[in-house]
C-alpha atoms as an extended CHARMM CRD file, in Angstrom:
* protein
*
       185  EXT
         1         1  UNK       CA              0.0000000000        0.0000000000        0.0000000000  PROA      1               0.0000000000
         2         2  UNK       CA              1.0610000000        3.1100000000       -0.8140000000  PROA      2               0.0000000000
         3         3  UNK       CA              0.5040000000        7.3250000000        0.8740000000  PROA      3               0.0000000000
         4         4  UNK       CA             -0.4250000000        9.8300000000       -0.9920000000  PROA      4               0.0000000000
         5         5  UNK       CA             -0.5500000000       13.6190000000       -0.1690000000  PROA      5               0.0000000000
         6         6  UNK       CA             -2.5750000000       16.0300000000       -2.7260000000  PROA      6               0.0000000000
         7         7  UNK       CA             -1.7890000000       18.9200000000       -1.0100000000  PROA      7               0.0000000000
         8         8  UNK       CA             -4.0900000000       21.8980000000       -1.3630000000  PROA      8               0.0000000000
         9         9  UNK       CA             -3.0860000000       24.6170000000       -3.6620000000  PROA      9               0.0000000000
        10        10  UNK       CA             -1.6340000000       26.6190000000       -0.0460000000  PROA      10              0.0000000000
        11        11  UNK       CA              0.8190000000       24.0920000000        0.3770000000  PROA      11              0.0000000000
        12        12  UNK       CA              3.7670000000       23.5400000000       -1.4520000000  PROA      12              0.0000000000
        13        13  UNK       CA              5.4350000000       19.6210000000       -1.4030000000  PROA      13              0.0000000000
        14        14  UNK       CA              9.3630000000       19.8320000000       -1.0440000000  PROA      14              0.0000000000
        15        15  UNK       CA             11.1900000000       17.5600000000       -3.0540000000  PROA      15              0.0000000000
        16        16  UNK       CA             12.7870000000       14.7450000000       -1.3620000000  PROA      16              0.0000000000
        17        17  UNK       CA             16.2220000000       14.2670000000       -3.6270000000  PROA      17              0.0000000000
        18        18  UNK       CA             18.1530000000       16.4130000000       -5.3920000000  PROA      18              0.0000000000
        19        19  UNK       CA             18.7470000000       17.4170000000       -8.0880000000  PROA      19              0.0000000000
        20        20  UNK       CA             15.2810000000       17.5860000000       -8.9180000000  PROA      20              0.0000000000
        21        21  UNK       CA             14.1340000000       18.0600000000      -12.1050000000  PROA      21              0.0000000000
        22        22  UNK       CA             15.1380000000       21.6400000000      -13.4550000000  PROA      22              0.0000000000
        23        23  UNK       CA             16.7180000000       22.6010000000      -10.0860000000  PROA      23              0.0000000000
        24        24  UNK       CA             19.8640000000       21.1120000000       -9.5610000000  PROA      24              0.0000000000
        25        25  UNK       CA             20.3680000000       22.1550000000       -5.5820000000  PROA      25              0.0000000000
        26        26  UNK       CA             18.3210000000       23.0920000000       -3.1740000000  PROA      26              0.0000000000
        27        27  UNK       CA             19.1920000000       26.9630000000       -3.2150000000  PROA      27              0.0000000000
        28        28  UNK       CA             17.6780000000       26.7510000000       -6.7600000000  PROA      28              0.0000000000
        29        29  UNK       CA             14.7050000000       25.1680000000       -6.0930000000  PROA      29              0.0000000000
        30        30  UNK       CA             14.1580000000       27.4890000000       -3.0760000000  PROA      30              0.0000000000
        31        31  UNK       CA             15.1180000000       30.8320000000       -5.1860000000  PROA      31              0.0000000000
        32        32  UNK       CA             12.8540000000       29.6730000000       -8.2170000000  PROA      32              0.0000000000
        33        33  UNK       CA              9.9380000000       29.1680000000       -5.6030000000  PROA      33              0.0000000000
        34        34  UNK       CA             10.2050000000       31.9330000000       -3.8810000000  PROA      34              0.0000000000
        35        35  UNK       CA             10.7310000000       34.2180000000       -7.0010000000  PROA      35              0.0000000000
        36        36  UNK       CA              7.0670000000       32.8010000000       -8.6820000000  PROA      36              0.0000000000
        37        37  UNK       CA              5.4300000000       33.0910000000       -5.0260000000  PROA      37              0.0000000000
        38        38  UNK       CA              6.1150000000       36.9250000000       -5.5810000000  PROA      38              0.0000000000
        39        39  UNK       CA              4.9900000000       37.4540000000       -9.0690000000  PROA      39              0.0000000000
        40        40  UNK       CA              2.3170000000       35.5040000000       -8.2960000000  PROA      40              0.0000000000
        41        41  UNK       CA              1.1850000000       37.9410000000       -5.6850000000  PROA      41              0.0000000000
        42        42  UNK       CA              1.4030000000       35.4930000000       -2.8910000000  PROA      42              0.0000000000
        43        43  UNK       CA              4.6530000000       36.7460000000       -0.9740000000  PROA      43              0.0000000000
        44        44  UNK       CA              5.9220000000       40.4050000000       -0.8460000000  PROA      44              0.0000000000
        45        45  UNK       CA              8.9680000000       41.3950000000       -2.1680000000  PROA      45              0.0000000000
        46        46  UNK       CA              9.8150000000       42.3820000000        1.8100000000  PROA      46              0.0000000000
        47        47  UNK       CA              9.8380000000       38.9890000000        2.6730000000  PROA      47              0.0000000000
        48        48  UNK       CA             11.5460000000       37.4170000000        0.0430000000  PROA      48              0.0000000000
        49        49  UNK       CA             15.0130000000       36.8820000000        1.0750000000  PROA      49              0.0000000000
        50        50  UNK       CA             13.5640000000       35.4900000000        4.3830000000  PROA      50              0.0000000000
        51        51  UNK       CA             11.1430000000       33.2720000000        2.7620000000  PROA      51              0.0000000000
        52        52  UNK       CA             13.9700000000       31.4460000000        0.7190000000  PROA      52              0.0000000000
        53        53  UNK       CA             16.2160000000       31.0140000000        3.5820000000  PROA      53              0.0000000000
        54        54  UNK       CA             13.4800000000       29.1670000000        5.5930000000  PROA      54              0.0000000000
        55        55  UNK       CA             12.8190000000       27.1970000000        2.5330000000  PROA      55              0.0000000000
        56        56  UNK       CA             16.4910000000       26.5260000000        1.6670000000  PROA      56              0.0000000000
        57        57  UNK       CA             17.0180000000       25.4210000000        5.2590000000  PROA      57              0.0000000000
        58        58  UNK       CA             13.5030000000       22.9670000000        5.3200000000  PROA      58              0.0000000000
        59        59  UNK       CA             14.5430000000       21.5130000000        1.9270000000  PROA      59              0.0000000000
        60        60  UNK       CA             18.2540000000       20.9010000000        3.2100000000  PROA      60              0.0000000000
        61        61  UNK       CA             17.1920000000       19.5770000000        6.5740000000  PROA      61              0.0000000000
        62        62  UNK       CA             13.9810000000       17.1760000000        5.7230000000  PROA      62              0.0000000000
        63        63  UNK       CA             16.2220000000       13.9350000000        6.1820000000  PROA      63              0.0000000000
        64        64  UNK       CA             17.6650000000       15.2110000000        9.5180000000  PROA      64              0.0000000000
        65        65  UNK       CA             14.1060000000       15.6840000000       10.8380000000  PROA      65              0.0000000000
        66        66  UNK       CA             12.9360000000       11.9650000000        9.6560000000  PROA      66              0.0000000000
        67        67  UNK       CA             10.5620000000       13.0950000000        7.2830000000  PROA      67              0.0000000000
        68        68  UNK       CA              9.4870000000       11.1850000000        4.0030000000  PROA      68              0.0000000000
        69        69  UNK       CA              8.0360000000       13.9970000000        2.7820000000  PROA      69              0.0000000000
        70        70  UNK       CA              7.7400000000       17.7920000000        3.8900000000  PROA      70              0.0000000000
        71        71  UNK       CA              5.3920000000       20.5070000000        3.1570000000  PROA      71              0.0000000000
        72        72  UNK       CA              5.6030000000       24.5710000000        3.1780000000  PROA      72              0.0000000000
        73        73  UNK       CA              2.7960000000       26.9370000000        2.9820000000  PROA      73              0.0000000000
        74        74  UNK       CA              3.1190000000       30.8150000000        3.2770000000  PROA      74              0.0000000000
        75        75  UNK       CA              0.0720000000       33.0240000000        4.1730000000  PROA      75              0.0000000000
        76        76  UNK       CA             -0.2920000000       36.3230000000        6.6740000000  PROA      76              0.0000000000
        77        77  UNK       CA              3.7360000000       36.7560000000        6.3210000000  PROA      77              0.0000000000
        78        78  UNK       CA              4.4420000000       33.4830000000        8.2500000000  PROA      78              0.0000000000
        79        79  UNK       CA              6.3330000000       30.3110000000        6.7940000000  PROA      79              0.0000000000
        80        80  UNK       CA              4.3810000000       27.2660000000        7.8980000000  PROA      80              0.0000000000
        81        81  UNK       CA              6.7300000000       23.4640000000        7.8430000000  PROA      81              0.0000000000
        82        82  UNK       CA              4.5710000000       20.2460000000        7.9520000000  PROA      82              0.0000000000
        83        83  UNK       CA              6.8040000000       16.9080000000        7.2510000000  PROA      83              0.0000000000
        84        84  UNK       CA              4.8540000000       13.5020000000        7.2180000000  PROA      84              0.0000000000
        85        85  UNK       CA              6.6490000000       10.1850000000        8.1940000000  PROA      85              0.0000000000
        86        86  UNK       CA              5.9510000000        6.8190000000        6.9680000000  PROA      86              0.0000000000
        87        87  UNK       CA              6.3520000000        4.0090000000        9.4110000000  PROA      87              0.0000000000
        88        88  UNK       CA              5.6150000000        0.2190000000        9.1120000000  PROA      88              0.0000000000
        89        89  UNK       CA              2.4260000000       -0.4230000000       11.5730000000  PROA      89              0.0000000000
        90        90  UNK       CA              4.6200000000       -3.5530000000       12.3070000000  PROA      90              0.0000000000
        91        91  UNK       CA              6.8880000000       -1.0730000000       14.7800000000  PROA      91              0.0000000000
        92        92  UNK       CA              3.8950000000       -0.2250000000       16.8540000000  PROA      92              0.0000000000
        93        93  UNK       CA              0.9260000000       -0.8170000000       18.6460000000  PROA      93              0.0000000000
        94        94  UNK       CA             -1.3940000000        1.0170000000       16.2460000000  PROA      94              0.0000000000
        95        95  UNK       CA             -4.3790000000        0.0530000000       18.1440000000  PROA      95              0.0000000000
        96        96  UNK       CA             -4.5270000000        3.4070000000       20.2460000000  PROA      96              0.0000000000
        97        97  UNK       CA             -3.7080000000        5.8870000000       17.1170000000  PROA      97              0.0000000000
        98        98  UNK       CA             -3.7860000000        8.5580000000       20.1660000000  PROA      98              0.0000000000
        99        99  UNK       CA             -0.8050000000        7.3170000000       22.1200000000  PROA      99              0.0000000000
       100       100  UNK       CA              0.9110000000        6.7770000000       18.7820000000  PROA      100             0.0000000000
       101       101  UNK       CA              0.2600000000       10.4570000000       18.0370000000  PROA      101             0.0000000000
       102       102  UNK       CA              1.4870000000       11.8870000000       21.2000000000  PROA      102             0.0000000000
       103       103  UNK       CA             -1.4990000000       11.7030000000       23.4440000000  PROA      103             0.0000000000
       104       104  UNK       CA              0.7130000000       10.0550000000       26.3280000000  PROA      104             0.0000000000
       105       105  UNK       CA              3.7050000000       12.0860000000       26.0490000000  PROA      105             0.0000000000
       106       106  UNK       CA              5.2810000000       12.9370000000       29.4980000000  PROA      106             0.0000000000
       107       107  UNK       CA              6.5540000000       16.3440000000       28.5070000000  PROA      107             0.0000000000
       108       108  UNK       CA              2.9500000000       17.7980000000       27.5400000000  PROA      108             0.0000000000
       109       109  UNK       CA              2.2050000000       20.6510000000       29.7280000000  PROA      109             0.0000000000
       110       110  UNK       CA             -1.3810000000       19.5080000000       30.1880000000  PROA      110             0.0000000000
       111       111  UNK       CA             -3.7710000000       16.8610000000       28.8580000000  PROA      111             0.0000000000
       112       112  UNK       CA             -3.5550000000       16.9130000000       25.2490000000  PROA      112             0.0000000000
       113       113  UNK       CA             -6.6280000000       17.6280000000       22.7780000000  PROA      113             0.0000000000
       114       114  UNK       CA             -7.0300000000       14.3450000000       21.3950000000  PROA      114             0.0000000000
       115       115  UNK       CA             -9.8110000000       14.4380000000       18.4520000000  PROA      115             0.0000000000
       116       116  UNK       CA            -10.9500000000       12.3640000000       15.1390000000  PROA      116             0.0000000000
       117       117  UNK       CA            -10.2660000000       13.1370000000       11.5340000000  PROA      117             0.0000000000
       118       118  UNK       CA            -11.0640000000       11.4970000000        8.5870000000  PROA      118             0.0000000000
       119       119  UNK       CA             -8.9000000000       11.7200000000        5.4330000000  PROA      119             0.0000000000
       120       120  UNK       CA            -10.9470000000       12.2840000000        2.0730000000  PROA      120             0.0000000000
       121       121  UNK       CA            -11.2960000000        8.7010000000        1.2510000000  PROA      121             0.0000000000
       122       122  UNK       CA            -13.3020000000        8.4000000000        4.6320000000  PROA      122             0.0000000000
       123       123  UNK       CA            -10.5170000000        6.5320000000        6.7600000000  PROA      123             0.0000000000
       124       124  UNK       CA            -10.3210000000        7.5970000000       10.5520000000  PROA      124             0.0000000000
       125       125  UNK       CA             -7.0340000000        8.9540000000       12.1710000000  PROA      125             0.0000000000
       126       126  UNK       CA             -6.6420000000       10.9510000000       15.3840000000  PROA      126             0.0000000000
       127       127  UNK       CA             -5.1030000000       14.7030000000       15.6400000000  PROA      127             0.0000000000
       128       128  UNK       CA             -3.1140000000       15.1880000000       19.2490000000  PROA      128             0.0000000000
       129       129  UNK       CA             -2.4020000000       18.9590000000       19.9960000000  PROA      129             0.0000000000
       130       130  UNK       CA             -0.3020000000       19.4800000000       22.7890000000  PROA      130             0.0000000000
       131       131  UNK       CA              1.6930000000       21.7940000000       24.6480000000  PROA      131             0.0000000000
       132       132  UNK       CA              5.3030000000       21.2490000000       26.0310000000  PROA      132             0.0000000000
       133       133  UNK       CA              8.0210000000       22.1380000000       27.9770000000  PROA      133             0.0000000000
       134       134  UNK       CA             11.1790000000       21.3450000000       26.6030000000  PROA      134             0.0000000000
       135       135  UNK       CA             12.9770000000       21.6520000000       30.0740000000  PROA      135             0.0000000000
       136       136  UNK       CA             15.9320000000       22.9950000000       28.7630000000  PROA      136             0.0000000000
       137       137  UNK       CA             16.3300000000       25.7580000000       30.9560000000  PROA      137             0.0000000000
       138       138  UNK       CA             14.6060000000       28.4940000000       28.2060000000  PROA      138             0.0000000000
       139       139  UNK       CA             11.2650000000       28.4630000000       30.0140000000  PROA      139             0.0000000000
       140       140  UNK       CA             10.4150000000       27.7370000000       25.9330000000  PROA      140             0.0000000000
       141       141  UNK       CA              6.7110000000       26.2260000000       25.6300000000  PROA      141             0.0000000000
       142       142  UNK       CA              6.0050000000       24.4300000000       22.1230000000  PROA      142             0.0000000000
       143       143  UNK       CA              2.7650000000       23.6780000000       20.5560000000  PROA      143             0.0000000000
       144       144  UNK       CA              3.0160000000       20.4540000000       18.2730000000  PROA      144             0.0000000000
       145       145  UNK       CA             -0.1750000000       18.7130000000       15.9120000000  PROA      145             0.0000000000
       146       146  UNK       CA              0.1650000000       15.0070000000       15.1330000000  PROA      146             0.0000000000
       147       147  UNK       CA             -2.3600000000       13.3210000000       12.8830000000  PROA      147             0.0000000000
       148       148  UNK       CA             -2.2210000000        9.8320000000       12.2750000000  PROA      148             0.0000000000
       149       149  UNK       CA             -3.6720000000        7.2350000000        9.8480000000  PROA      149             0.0000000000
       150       150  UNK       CA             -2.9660000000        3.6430000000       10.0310000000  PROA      150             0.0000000000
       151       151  UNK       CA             -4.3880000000        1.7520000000        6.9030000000  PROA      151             0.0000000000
       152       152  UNK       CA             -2.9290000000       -1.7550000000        5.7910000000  PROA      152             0.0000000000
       153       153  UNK       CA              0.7340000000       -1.9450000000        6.5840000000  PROA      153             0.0000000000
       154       154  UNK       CA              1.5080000000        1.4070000000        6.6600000000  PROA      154             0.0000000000
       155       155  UNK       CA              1.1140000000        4.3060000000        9.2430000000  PROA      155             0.0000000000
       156       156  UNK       CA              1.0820000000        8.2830000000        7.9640000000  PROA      156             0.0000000000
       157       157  UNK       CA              2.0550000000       10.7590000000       10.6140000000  PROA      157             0.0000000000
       158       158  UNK       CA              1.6450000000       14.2440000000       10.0050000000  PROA      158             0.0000000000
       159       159  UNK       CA              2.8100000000       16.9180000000       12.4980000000  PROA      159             0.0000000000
       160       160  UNK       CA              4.3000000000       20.4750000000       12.9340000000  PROA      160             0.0000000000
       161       161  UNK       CA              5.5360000000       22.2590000000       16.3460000000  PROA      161             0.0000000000
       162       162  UNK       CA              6.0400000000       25.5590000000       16.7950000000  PROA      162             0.0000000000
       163       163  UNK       CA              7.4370000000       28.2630000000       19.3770000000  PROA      163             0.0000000000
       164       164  UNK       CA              5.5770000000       30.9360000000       17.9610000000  PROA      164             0.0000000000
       165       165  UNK       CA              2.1810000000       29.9520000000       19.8670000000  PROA      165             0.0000000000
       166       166  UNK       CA              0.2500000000       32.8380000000       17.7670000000  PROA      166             0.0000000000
       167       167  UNK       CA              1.7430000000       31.2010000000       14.7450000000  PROA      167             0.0000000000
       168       168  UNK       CA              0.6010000000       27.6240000000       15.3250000000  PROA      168             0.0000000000
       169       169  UNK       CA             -2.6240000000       28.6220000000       16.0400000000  PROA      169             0.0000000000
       170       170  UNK       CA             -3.1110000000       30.7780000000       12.3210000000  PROA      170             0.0000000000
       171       171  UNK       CA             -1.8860000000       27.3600000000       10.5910000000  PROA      171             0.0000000000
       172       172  UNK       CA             -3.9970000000       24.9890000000       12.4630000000  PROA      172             0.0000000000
       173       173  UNK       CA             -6.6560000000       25.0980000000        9.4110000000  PROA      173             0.0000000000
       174       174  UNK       CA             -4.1200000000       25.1540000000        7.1840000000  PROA      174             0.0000000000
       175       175  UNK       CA             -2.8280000000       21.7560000000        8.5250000000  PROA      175             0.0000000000
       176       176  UNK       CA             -5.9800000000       19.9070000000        8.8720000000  PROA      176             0.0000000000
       177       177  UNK       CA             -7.1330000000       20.9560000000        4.9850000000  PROA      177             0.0000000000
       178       178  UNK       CA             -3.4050000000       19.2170000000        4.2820000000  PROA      178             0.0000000000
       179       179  UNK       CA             -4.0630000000       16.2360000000        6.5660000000  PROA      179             0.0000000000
       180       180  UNK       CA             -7.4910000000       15.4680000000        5.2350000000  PROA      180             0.0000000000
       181       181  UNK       CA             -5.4950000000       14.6410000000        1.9060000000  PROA      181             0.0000000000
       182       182  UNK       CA             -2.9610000000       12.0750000000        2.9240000000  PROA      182             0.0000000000
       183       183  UNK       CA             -4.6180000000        9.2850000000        1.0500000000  PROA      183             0.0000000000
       184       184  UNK       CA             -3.8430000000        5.1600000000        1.0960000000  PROA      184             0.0000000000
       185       185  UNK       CA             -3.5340000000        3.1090000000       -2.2640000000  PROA      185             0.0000000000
């Protein structure tokens, strides 16, 4: 079985290898991108250079982070990252999607919002929000989404985290439009 992500038009996929097509690095990719984001109306000028640094460093990074695939979406000045992981349900006990999406995780701050979601072809995943402290002497508080769909042998899981509370709050939409999409096949 395979995942599929049809991202909606506010999300942008990253490619996974490069060179990719008609960018040979990721700089190229990320200049190109941002460059058509602008003449598109989408992005200001202003926040160009920004914009292509934060997608330069994504791009450059996804393997780091574990992520099979990652996803970008600009809107309201903000840069939002999503990466989704792909995982054999063999390594876990997919029976409580919840704990599997964070719903048990000792750092949270407080319960976690645990709550259904159903991708387009119907099938039923879970969405944890929590809130944590990292405990690393910052006083820093993050705000991470997890969604999770387990279908056959496979096991999606789609998440972001953020400092910027205010931030993670504006994408949360955002997120579940791109989460309803990840599709089994």
């Amino acid at each position: 079985m395979s995942v599929f992500v049809t991202h909606p038009d506010a999300w942008i996929g990253i490619p996974s290898e490069w060179p990719f097509d008609r960018w040979p690095t990721v700089a190229a990719w990320a200049d190109d991108l941002i460059a058509e984001l602008v003449a598109q109306g989408r992005l200001s000028s202003a926040d160009a250079s920004a914009h292509a640094e934060t997608a330069r460093l994504v791009a450059s990074t996804r393997a780091e982070r574990g992520a099979s695939r990652s996803f970008l979406a600009f809107a309201g000045g903000d840069a939002y990252l999503a990466d989704l992981v792909l995982e054999a349900r063999s390594e876990f006990d997919v029976r409580d999607l919840a704990a599997l999406a964070g719903a048990n995780d000792p750092t949270s701050i407080e319960n976690p919002s645990v709550e259904s979601i159903h991708n387009a072809d119907g099938v039923e995943g879970v969405r944890v929000t929590r809130y944590l402290d990292l405990d690393d002497g910052t006083s820093a508080v993050v705000a991470r989404t997890d969604y999770v769909f387990a279908v056959g042998s496979e096991v999606a899981r789609l998440y972001t985290a953020s400092y910027d509370l205010v931030v993670f709050e504006r994408m949360r939409q955002l997120l579940d439009d791109l989460a309803r999409t990840v599709t089994f096949r």
